[in-house]
Backbone bond lengths (Angstrom), bond angles and torsions (degrees), N, CA, C in turn:
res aa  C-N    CA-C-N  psi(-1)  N-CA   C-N-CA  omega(-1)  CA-C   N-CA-C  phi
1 X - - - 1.441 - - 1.515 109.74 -
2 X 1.033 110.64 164.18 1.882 118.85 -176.94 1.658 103.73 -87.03
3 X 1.035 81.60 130.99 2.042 84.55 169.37 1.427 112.81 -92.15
4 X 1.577 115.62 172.86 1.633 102.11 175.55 1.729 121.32 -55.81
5 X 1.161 95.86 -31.03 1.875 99.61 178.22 1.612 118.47 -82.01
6 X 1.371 96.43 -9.56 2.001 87.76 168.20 0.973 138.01 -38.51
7 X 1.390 143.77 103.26 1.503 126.81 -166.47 2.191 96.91 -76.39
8 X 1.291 88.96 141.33 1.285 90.63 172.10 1.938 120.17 -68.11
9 X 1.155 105.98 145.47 1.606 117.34 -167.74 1.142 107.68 -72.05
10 X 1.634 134.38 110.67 1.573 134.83 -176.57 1.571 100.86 -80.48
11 X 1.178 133.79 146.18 1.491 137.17 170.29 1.238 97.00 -144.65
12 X 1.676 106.11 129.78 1.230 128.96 161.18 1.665 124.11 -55.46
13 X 1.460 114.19 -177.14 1.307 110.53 -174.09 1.769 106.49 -65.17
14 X 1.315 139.12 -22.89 1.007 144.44 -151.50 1.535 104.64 -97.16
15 X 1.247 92.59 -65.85 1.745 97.34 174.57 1.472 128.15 -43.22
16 X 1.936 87.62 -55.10 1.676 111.16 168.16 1.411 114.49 -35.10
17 X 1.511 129.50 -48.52 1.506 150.01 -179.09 1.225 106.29 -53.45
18 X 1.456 120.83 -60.27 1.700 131.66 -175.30 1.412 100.52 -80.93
19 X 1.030 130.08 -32.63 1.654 125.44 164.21 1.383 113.67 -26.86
20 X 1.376 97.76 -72.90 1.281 129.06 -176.38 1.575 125.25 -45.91
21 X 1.282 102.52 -49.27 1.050 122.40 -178.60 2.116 110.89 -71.64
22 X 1.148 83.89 -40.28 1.928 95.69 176.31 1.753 90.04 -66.56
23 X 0.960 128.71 -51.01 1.490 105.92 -141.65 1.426 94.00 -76.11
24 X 1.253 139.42 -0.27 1.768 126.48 170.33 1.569 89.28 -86.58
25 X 1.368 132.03 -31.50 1.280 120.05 -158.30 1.783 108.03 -82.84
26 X 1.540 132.61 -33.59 1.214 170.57 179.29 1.477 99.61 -68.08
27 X 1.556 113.91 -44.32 1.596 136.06 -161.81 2.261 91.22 -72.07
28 X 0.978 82.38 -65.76 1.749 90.64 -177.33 1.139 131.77 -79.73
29 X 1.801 114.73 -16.99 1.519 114.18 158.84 1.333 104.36 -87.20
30 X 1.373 138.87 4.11 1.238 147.88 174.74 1.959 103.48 -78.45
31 X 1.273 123.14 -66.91 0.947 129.23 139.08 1.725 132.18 -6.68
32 X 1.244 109.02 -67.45 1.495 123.51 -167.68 1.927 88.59 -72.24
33 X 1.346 119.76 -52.28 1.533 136.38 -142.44 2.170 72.42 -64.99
34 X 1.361 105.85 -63.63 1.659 114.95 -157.36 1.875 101.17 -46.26
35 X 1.478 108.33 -62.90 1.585 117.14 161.06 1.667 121.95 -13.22
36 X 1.492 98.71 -66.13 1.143 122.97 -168.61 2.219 110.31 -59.83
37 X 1.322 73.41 -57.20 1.864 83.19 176.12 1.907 111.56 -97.89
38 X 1.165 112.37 29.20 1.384 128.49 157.65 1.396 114.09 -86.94
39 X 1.680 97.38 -53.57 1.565 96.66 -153.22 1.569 89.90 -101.16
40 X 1.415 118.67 14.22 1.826 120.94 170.81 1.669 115.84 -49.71
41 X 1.984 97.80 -50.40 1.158 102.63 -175.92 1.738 116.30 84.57
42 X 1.223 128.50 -116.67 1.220 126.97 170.67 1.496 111.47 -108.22
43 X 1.586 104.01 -2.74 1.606 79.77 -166.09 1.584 101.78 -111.99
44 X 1.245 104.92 66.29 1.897 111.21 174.67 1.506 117.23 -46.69
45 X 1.203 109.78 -34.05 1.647 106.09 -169.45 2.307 98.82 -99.56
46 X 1.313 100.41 156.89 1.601 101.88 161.78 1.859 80.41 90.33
47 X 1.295 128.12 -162.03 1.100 106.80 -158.17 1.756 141.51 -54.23
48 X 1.154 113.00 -24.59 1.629 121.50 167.25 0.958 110.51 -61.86
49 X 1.414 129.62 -34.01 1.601 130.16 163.72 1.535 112.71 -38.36
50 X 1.885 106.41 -76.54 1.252 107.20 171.12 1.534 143.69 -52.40
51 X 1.334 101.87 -26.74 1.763 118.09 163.47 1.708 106.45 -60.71
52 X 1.567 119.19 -35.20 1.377 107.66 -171.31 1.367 109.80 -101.56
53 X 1.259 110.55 -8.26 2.335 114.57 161.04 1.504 81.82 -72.59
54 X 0.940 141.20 -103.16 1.486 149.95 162.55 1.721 97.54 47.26
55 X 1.590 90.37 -92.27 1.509 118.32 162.47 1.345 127.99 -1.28
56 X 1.373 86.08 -88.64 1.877 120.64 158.50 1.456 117.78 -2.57
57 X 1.918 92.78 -96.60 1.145 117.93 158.36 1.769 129.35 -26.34
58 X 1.191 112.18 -40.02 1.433 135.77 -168.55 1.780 88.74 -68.25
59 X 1.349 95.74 -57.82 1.528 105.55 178.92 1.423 130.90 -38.01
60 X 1.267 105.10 -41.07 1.530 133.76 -149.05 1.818 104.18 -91.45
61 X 1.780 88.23 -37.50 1.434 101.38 -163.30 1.670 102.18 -79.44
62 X 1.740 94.80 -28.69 1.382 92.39 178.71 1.772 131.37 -90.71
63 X 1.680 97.61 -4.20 1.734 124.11 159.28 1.223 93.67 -37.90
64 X 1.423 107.95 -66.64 1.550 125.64 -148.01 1.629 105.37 -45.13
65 X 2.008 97.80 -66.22 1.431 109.35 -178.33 1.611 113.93 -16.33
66 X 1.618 85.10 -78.94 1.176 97.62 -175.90 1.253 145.19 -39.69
67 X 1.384 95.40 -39.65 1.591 98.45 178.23 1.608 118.77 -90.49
68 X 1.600 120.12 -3.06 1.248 134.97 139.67 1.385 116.80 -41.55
69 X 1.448 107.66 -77.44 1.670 109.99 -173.76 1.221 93.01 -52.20
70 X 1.606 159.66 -54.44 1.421 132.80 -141.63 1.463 106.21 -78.00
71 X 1.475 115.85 -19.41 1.195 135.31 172.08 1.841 117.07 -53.14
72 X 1.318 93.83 -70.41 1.799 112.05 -166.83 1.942 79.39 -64.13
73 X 1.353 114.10 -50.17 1.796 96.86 178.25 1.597 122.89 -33.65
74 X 1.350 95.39 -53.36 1.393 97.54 169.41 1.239 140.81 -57.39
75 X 1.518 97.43 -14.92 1.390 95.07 175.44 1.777 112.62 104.34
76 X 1.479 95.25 -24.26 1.972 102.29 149.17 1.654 128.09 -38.14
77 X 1.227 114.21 159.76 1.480 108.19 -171.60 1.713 85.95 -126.53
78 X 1.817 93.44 127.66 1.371 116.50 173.98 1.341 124.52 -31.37
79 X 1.057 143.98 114.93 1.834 125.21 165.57 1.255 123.23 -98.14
80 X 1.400 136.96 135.48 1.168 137.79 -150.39 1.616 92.94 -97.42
């Protein structure tokens, strides 16, 4: 979290783009993650654990997408 002295994070036009683009993606695994450890109840760890690495990952993989496609938009060449 930001403290009172955080300077706020400047992002260029590029970043700004993938920013943007994460926070609908961040927005709904944010969502699913709250669902998920709502209806856990007491038993957070043993399977709700693994549903929310699960999650995570899901997240991460879909960072990636994203910030690929804004890439190949540009006119960048994909890297495997």
């Amino acid at each position: 979290m930001c403290g009172p002295e955080a300077k706020p994070i400047e992002l260029n036009e590029d970043e700004r783009r993938i920013y943007d683009r994460l926070g609908e993606i961040f927005e709904e695994e944010r969502l699913r993650m709250a669902r998920a450890l709502a209806g856990a109840g007491s038993q957070l760890f043993g399977r709700t654990e693994y549903e929310l690495r699960d999650q995570v990952h899901r997240l991460g993989a879909r960072a990636l997408e994203a910030a690929a496609d804004e890439r190949q938009k540009k006119g960048r060449i994909r890297r495997s």
